[in-house]
KEGU-798867 format. One record per atom (N, C-alpha, C): x, y, z. Coordinates in pm, whole numbers, plus 32768, in hexadecimal, padded with zeros to 4 digits. Each point is the difference from the previous one (the first is absolute). Layout:
XYZ
...
***
This chain:
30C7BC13E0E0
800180827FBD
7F7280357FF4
7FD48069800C
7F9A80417FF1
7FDA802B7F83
7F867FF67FF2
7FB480127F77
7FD7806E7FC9
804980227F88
7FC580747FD6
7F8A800C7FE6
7FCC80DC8036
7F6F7FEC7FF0
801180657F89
805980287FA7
8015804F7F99
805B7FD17FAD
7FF37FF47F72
80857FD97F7B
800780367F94
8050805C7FF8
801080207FD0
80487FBB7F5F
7FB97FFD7F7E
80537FA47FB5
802980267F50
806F7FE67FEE
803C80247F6A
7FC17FA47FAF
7FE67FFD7F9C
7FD07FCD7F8F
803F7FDD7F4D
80207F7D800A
802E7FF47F7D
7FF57F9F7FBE
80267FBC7FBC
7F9E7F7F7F8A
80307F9C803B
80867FC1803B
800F7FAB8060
803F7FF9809E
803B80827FEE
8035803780C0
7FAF8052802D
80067FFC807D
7F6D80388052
805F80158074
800880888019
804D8019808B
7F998042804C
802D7FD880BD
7FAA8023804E
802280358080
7FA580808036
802B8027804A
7F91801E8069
802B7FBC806E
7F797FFC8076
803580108073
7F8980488049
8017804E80A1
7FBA7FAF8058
800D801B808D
7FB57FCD8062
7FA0809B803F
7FBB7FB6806F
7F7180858017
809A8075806E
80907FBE8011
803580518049
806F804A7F74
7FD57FF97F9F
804E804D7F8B
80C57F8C7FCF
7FF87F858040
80567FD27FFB
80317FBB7F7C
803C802B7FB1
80107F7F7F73
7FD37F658025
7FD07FAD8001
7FE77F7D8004
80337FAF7F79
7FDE802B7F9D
7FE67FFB7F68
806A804D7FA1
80667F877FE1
805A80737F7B
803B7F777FCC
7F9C7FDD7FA3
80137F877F9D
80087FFB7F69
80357FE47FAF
7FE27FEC7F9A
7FC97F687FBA
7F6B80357FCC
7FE57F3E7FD8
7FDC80117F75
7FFA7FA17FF1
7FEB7FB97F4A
7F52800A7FF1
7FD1801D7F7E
7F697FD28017
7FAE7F91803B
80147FA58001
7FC07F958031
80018018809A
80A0801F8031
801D800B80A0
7FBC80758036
7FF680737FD2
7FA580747FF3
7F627FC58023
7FAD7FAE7FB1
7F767FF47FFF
80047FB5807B
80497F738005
7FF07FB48078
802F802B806E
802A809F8031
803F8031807E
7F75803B8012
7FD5805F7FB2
7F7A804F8022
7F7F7F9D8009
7FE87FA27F95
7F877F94802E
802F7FCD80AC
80567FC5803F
802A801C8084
7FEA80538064
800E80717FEE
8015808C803F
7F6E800D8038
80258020809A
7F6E802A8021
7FE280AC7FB6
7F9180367FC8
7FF880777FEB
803E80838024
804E80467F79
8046806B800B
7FCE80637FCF
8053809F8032
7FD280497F5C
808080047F9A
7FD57FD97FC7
808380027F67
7FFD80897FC6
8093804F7FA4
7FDE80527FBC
806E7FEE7FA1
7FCC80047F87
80577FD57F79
7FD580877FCB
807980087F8B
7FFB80967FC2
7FAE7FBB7F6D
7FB180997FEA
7FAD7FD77F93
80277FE87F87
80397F917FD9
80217FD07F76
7FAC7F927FAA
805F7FD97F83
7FFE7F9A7FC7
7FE87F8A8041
7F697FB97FDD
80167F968076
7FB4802480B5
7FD58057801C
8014802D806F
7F427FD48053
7FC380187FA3
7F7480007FF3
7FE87F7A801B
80457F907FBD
80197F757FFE
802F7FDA8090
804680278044
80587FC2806B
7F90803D8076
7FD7809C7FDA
7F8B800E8062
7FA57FAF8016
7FB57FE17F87
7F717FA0802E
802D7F778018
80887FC37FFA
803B7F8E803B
8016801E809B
803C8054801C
80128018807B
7F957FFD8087
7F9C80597FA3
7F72803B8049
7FA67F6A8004
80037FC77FA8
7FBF7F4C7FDE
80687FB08088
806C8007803A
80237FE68095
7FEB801D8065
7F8180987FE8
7FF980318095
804B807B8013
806E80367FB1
80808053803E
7F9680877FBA
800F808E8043
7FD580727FC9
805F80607FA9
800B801E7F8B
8078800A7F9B
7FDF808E7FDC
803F801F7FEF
800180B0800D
8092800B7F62
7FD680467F8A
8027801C7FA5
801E80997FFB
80AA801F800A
8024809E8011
802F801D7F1F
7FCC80787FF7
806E802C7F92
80A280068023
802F7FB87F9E
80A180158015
804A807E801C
7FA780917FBD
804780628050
7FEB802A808B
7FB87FDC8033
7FB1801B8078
805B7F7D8047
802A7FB87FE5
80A17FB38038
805880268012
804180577FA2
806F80307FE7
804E8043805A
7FCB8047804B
803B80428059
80007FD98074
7FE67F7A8015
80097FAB80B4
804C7FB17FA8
806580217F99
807D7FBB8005
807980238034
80517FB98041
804B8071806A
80837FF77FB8
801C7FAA7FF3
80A580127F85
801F7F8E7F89
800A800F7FC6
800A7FB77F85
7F867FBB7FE3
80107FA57F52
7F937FCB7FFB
7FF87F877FD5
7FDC7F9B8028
7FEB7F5B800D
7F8F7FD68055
7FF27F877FF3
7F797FCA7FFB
7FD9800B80BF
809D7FBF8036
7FDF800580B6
7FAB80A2801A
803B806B7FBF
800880808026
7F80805B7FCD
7FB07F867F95
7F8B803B7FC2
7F7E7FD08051
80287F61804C
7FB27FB98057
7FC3805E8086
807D802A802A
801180558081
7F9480597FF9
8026806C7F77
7FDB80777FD5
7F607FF1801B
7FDF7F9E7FB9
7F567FCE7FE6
7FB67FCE80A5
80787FA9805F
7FC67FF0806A
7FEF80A3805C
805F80177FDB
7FF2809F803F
7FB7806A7FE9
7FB17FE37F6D
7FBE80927FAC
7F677FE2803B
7FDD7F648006
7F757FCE7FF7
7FDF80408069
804480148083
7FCC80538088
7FCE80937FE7
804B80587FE4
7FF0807A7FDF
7F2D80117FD3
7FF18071807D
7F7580208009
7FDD80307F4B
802F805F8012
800E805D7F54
7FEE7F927F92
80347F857FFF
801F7FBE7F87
7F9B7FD67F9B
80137FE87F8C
7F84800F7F80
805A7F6D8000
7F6F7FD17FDC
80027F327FBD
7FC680047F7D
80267FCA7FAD
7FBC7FCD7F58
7F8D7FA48019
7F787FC98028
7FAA7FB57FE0
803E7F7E7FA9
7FE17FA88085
802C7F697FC1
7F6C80007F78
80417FC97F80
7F637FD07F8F
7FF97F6A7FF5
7FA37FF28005
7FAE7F5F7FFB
805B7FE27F65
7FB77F9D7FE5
80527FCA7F74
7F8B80377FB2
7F8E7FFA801C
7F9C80487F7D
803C80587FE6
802880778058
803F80847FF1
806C80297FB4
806E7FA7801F
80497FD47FDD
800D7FCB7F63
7FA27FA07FD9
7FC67FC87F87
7FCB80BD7F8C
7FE6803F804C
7F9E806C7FCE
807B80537FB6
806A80138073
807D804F8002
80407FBF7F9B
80227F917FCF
800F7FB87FB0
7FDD80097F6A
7F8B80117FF3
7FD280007F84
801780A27FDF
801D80568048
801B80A97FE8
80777FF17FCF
80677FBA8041
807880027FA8
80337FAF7FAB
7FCD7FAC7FDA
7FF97FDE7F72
7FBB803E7FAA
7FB280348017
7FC480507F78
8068806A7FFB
803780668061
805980457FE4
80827FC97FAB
80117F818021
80A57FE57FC7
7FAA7FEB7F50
7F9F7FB08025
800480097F59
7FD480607F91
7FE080AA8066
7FE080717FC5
808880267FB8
80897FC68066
806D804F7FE0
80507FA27FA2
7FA07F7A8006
804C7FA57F8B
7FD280597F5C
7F8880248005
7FA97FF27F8A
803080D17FF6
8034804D8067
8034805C7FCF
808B7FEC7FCE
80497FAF802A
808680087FA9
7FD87FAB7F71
7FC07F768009
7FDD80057F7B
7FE9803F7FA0
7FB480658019
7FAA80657F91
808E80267FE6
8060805B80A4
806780757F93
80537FBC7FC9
803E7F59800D
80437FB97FB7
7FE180117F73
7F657FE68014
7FE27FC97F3F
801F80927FCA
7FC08088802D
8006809C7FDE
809A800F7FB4
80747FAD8066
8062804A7FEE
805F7F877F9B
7FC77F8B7FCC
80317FCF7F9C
7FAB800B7F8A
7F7D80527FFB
7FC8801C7F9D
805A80997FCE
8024803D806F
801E80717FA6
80897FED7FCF
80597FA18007
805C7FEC7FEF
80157FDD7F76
7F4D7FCB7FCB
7FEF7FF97F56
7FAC80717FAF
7FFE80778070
7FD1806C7FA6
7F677FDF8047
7FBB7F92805B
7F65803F7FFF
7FCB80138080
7FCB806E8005
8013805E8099
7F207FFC8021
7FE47FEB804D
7F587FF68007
802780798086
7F61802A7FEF
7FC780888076
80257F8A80A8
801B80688044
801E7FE2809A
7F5E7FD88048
80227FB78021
7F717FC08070
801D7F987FFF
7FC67FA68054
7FFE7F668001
7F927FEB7FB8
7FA6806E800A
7F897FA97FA3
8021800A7F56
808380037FF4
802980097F7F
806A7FA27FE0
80307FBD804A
80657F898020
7FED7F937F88
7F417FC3800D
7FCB7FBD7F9F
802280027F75
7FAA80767FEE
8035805B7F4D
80747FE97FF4
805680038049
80AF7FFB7F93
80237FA18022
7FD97F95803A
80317F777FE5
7FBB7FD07FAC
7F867FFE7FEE
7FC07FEC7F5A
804B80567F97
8024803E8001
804880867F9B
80897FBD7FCD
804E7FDC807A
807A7FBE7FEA
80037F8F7FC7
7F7F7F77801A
80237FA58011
7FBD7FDF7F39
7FCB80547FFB
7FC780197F55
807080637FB9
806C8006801C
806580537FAC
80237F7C7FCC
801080117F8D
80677F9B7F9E
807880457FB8
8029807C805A
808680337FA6
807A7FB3809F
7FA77FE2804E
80887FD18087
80347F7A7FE1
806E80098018
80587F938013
7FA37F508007
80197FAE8002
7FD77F6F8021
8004801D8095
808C7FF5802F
80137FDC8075
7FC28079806E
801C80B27FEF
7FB3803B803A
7F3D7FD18004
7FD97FDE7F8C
7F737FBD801C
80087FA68042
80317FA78020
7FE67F9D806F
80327FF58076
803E8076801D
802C80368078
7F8E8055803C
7FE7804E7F99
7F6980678022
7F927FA08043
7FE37F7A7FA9
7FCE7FDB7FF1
7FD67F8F8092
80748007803B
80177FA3808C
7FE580408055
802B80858007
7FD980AE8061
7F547FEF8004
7FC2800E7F7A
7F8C80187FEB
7F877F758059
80577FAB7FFD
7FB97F7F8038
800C7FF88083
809480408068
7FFA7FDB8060
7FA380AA8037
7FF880537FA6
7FBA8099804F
7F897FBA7FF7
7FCB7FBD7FC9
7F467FC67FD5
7FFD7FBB8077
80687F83801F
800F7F928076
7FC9806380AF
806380667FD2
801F8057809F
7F4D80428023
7FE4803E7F6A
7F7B8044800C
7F8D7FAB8041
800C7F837F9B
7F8B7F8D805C
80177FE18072
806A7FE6804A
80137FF98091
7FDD807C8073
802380737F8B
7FCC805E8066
7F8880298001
7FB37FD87F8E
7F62800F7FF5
7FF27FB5808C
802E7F5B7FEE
7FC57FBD806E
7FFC803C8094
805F804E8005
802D801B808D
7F90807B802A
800C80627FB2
7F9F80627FFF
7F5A7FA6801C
7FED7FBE7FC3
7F7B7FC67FFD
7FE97FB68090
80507FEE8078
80267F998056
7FEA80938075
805A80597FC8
8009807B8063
7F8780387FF5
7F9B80167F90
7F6F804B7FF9
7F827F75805C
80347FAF7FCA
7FCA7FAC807B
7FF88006808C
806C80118019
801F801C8065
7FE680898077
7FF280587F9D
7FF680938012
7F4E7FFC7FED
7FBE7FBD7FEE
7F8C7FE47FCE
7FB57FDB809A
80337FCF8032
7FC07F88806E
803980398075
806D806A7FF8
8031803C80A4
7FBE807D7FED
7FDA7FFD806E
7F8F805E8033
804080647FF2
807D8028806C
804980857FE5
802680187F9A
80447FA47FA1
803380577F84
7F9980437FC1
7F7D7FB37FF4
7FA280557FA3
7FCF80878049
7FE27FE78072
7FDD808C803E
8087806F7FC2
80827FE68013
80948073802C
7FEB80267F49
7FD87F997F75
7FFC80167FAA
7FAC807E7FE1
7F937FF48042
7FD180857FBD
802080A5800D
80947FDE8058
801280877FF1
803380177F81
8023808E7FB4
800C80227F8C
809A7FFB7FEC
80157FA77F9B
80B7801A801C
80597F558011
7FA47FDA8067
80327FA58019
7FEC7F5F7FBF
7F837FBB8001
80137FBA7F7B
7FF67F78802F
7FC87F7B7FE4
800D7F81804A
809D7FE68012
806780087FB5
807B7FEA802C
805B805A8068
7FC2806E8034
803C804B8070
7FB97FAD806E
7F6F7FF57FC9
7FBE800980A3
80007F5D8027
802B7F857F82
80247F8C8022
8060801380A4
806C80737FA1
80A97FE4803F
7FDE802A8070
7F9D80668000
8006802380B2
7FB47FC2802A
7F967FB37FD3
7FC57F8C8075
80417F9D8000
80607FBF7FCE
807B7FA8802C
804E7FFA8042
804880A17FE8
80708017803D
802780508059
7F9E80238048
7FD280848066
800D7FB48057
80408023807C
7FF27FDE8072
7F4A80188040
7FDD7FB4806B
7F6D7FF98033
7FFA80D5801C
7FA5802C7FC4
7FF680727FF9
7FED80498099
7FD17FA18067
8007803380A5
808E801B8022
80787FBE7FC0
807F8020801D
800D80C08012
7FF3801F7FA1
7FFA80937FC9
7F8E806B8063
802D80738017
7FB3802F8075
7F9980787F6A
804480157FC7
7FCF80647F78
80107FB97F58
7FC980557FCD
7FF37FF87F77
80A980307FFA
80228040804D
80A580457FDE
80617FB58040
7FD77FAE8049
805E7F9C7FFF
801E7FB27FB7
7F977FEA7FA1
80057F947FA1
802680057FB2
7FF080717FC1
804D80617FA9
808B8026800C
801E7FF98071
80D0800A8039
801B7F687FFB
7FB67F918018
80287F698003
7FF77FF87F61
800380337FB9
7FED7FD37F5E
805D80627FB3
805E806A8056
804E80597FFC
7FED804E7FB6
7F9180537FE4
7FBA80667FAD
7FFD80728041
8044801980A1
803C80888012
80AB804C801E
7FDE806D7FED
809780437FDC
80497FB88075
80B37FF88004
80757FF28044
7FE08075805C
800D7FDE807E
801A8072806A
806B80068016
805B805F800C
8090802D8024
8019804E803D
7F9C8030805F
800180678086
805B802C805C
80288063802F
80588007804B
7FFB80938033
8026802A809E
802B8065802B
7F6980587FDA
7F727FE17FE1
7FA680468010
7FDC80247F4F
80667FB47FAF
7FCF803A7F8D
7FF07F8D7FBF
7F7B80157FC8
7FC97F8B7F94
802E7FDB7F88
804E7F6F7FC4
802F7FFF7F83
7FC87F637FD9
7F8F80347F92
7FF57F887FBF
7FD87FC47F67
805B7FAD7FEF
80297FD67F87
7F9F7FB77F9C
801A7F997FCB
7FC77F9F7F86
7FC17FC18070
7F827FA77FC8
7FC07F6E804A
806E7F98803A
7FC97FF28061
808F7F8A8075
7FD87F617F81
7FAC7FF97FDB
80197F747F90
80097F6A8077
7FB780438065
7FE37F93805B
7FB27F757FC0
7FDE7F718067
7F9C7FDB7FD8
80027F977F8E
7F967FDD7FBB
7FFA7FE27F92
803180327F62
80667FE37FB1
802D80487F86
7F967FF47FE9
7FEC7F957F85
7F797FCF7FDD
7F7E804A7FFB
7FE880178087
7F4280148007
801780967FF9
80778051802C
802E80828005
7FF680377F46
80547FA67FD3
7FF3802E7F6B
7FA07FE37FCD
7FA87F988039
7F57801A7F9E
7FB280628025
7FFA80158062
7FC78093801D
802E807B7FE1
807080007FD7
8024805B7FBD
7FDD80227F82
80227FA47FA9
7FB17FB17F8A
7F9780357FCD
7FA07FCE808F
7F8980137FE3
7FF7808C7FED
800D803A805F
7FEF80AE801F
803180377F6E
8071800B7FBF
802780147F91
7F9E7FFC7F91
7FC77F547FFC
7FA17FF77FA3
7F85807A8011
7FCE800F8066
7F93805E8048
802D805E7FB3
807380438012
801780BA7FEA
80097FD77F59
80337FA17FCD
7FE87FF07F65
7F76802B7FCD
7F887FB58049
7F7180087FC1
7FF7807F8010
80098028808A
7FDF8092800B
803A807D7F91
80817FED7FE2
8020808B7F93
7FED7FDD7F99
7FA57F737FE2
7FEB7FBD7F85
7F2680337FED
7FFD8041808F
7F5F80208013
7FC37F92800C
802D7F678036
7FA47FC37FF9
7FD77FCE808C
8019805D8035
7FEF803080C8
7FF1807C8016
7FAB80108048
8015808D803C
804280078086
8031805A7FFC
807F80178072
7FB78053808D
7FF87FBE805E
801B803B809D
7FF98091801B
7FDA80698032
8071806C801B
80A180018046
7FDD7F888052
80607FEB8039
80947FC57F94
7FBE7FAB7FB4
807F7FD37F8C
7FF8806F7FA7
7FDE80337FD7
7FFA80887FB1
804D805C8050
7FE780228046
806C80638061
80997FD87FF5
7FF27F418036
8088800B7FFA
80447FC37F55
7FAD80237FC1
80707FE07F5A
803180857FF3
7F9E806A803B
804980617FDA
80678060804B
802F7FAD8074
804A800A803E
807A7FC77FE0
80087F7D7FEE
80587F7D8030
7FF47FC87F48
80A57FBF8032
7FF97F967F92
7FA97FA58001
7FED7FB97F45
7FA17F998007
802F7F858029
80967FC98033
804C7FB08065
7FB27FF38088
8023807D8063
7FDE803A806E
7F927FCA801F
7FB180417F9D
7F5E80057FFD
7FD47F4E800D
803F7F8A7F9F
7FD77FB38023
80207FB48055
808680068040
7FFF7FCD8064
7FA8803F80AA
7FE480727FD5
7F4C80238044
7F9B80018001
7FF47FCF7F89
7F7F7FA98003
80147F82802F
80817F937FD6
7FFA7F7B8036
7FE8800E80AE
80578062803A
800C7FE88088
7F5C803A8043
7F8E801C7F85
7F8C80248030
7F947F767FF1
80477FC47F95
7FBC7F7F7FEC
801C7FA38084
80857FE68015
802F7FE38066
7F8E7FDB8090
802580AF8004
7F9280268072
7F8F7FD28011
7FC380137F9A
7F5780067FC6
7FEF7F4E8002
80687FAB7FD4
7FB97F468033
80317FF18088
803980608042
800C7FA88073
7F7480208042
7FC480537FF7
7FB1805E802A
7F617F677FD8
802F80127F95
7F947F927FD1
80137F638036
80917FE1800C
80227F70803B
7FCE7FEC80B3
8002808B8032
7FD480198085
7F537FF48022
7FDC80557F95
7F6F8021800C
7F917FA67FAF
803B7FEC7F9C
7FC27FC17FA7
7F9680307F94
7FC07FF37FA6
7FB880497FBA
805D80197FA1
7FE780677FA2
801280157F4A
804A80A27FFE
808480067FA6
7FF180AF7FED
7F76802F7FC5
7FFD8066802C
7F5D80297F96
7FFE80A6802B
80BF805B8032
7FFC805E7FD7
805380417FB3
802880847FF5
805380487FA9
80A67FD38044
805680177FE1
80737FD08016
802D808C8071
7FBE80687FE8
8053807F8034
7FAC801B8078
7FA37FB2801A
7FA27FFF809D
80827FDC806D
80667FAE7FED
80627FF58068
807180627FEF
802880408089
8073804D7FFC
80777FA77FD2
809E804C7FBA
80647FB87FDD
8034801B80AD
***
């Protein structure tokens, strides 16, 4: 039997289905193996190109693969989707992937080292335990008011009314030591996330790009961490506006018959690094009608055009622009924000 010089392959925590061609387009390859049978077929295998869809896990099986010699090519799963030809199971997703990896046109995800990986890592844990330590707060909020005591909205006010509560002596026994368990594990969550923060400014400290992409205005060591982590190698991208459509910060095109229709942001990309830049931008137009910025002509023009929504998701997709610009070139922002066209 002849050896495949392409494999296409499905991916899952212990079945691994496979699908491989010969240099005359012939199936050779339509197996399903177990993990172990999986590693010891490819350590075997004289050199292929592999293409696994970019998942859970996927990054892992690449630099295993690539550590044999084989060249591994990582597609987004929608960019699969449609070299599926009828139904959907694992033989038919194998195919799909041996079939998509050819295609001249096709976009690959960047296999990440494990540092990278490690980096990507520590971003989302600090997020999960932002959203631990936000339901905490509205937990305790919403069994404090349940005894009549209501504190001002902020997190930086979270503190105050758990001291407030936990010094009432008209509450119950048992509501105090319920408060009182809330109050210990929100303190527990806070020190862990100090730690994490302190690990990420480290970190953001010592990579060259993040500190450069930080000084644009807006964006902040935790945007410009996420995009020196999680950015694809910035040569991928032919513009600042590509980079900016890969992070899905421009409108839905819905074109047709010569007439232009377009909608909300496609929400491509990264959620994540998409909503900190947004974030950020938000925070920006805050200082500014707060006077503690002066505004652009160019952002001045458009507040008074455009919603303050609109508006910041145009500034993010300018921030956007403006590090790739810097991830390419290198050097520091050090101008006005409205020197680049939108």
């Amino acid at each position: 039997m002849n050896l495949p010089i392409r494999i296409g392959m499905d991916t899952s925590k212990s079945v691994f289905q496979l699908h491989g061609v010969d240099e005359n387009e012939a199936v050779v390859v339509r197996r399903q193996f177990r993990r172990a049978e999986m590693i010891r077929y490819f350590e075997r295998l004289p050199p292929v190109l592999v293409a696994i869809e970019s998942c859970g896990s996927s990054h892992h099986w690449a630099r295993l693969l690539q550590s044999f010699g084989h060249e591994v090519k990582l597609i987004p799963p929608q960019y699969v989707k449609a070299y599926v030809k009828r139904g959907k199971n694992d033989a038919a997703d194998a195919e799909a992937l041996c079939e998509a990896v050819t295609r001249p046109s096709m976009r690959f995800v960047p296999v990440k080292s494990k540092e990278r990986q490690a980096a990507c890592m520590l971003m989302t844990v600090r997020e999960r335990l932002v959203s631990v330590k936000s339901q905490l707060s509205n937990a305790f909020r919403s069994y404090a008011a349940e005894f009549g005591i209501v504190g001002p909205a902020g997190r930086q006010n979270v503190t105050a009314l758990i001291k407030r509560v936990l010094e009432d002596d008209n509450l119950p026994e048992m509501a105090r030591d319920l408060f009182r368990l809330q109050a210990e594990e929100y303190a527990a969550v806070e020190a862990r996330l100090a730690k994490i923060e302190a690990k990420l400014m480290k970190w953001h400290r010592e990579d060259d790009v993040s500190r450069r992409i930080a000084t644009i205005p807006g964006v902040g060591p935790i945007g410009s961490s996420m995009l020196s982590m999680k950015a694809p190698p910035p040569e991928t991208f032919r513009s600042g506006r590509d980079f900016a459509a890969w992070l899905g910060l421009t409108p839905k095109d819905h074109s047709t018959g010569g007439r232009q229709r377009y909608g909300g942001i496609t929400k491509a990309g990264d959620s994540m690094l998409r909503s900190t830049l947004i974030v950020g931008a938000t925070a920006l137009l805050r200082h500014i009608r707060k006077g503690r910025h002066k505004p652009t002509p160019w952002l001045t023009s458009l507040l008074e055009r455009k919603p303050p929504k609109l508006v910041a998701v145009a500034l993010a997709n300018k921030f956007a622009r403006i590090a790739w610009r810097l991830m390419i070139s290198g050097g520091v922002y050090n101008r006005p924000v409205a020197t680049m066209p939108i």
